[in-house]
C-alpha positions as CSV (number, residue, x, y, z in Angstrom):
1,X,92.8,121.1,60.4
2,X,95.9,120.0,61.0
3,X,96.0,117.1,64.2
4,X,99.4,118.7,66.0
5,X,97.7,121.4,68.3
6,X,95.7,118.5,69.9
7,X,99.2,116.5,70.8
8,X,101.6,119.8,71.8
9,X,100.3,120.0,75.3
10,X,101.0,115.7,75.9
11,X,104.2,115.8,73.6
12,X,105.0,119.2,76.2
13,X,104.2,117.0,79.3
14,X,106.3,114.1,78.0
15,X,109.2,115.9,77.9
16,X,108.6,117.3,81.1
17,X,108.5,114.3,83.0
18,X,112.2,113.2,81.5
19,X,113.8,116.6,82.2
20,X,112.1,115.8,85.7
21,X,113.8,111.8,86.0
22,X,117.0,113.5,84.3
23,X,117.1,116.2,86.8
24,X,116.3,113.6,89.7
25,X,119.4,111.4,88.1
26,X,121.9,114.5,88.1
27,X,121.2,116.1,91.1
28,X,119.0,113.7,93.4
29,X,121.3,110.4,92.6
30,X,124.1,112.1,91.8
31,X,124.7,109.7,88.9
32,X,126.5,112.1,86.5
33,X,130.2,111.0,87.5
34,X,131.6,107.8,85.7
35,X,134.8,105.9,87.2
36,X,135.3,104.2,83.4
37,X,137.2,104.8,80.5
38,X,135.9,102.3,77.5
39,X,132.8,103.8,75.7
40,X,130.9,100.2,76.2
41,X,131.4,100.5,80.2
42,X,130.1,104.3,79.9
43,X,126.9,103.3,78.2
44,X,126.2,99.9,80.1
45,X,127.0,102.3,83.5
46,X,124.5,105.1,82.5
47,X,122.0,102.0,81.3
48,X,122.2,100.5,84.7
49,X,122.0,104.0,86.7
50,X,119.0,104.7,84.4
51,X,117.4,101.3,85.0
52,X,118.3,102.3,88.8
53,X,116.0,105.9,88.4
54,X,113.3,104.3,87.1
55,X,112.7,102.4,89.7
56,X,113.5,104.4,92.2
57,X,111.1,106.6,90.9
58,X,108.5,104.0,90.6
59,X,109.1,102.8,94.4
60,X,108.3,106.5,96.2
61,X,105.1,107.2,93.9
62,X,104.2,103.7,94.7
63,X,105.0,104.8,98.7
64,X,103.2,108.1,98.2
65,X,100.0,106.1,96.8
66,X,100.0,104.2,100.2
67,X,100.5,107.1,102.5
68,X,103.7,105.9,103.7
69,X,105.7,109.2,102.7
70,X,103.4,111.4,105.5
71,X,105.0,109.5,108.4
72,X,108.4,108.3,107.2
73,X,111.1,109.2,104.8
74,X,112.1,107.7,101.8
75,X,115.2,106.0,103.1
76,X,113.6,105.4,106.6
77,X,111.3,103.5,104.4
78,X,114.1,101.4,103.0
79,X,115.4,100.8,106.2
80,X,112.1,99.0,107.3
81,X,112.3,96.8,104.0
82,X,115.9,95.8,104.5
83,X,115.3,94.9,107.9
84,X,112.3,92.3,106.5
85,X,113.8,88.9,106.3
86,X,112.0,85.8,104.8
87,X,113.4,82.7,104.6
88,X,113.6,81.3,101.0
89,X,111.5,78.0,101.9
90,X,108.7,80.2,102.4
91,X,105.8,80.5,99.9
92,X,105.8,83.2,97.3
93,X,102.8,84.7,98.5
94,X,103.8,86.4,102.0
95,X,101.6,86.5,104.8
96,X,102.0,88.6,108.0
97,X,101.6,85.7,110.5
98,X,103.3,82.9,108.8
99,X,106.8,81.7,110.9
100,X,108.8,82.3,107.4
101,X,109.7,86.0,108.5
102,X,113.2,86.4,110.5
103,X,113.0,88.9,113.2
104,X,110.8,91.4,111.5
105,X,109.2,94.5,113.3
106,X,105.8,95.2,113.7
107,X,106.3,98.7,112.0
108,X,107.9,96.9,109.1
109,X,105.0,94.0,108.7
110,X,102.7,97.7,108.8
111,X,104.9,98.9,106.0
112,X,105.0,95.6,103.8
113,X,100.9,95.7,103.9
114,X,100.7,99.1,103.1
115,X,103.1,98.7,100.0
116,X,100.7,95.5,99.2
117,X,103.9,93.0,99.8
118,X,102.7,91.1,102.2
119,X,98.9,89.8,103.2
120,X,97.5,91.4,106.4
121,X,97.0,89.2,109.4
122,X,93.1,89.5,110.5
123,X,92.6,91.5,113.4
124,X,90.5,90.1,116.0
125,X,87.4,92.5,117.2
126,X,88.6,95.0,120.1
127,X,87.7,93.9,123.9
128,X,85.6,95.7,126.0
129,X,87.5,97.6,128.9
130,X,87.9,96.4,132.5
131,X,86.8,93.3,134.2
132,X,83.6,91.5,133.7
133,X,81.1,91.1,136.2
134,X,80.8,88.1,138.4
135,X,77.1,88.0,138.4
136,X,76.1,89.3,135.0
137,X,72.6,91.5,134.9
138,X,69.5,90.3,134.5
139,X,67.7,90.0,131.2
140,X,65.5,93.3,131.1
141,X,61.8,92.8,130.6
142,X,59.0,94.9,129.8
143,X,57.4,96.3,133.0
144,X,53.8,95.0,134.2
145,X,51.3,97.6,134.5
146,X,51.0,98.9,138.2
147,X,47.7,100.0,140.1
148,X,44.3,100.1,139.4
149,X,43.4,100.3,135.4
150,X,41.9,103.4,135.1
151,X,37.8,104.0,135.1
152,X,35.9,104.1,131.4
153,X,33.8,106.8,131.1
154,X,30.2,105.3,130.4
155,X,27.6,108.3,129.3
156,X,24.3,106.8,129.7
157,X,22.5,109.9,128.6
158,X,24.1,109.5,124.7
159,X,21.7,108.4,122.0
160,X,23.5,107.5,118.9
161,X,20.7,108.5,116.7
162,X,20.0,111.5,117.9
163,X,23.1,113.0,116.5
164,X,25.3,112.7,120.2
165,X,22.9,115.3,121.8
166,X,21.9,114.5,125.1
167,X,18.3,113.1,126.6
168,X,17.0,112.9,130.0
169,X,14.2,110.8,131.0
170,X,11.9,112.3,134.2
């Protein structure tokens, strides 16, 4: 048997997925419209706005993964990232409480560790509520027994080797 029936239904959802990206470039991007004349600009313009797709597309799957597209939109997502500053002193590996970041929002520091580009600070255990006592409570100990112990019952009439049965002497 021949081995094409096996690779139809992947070629078929191969070229899916790039009438999908093209369809996402024409009408999402609107990236059909060139302002240049010389062939080599047209390609190296439709390379870079291809280039541009890709990741694009690549940046809200990776959003979706992380949850990030239930609350927020795509672009109210890139507004969080373009409002994260670092300075360029700072290590390569960000963390959320270092003093590299320039006026960043906590909502954007929530986005950056939910996209995995920055390390979360660790959160310190919750309080308990209210004020605490000013004399705390005694340790609580096991209760003493109260009263008089109860009575045993003695049978003096038992004789074990009778079988339990009962004997009375006149």
């Amino acid at each position: 048997m021949h081995p094409f029936p096996m690779y139809l239904p992947l070629s078929y959802h191969a070229r899916w997925q790039i009438e999908l990206v093209f369809d996402f470039y024409k009408n999402t991007e609107q990236l059909d419209q060139t302002c240049v004349q010389n062939d080599y600009s047209v390609i190296g313009n439709e390379f870079i706005n291809t280039i541009t797709s890709i990741i694009t597309n690549r940046m809200i799957q990776k959003a979706e993964k992380a949850g990030l597209l239930k609350e927020n939109t795509y672009g109210e997502i890139l507004d969080d990232l373009n409002e994260s500053w670092r300075m360029k002193s700072g290590p390569l590996e960000a963390h959320t409480e270092d003093e590299f970041w320039v006026h960043t929002f906590i909502q954007t520091f929530e986005t950056l560790e939910a996209l995995g580009l920055s390390i979360p600070a660790e959160k310190p255990e919750p309080k308990k509520r209210g004020m605490p006592r000013k004399n705390p409570l005694p340790e609580v100990k096991p209760r003493r027994p109260r009263g008089r112990p109860p009575k045993r019952l003695k049978n003096p009439g038992m004789d074990k080797s009778s079988g339990g049965e009962t004997s009375y002497s006149p």
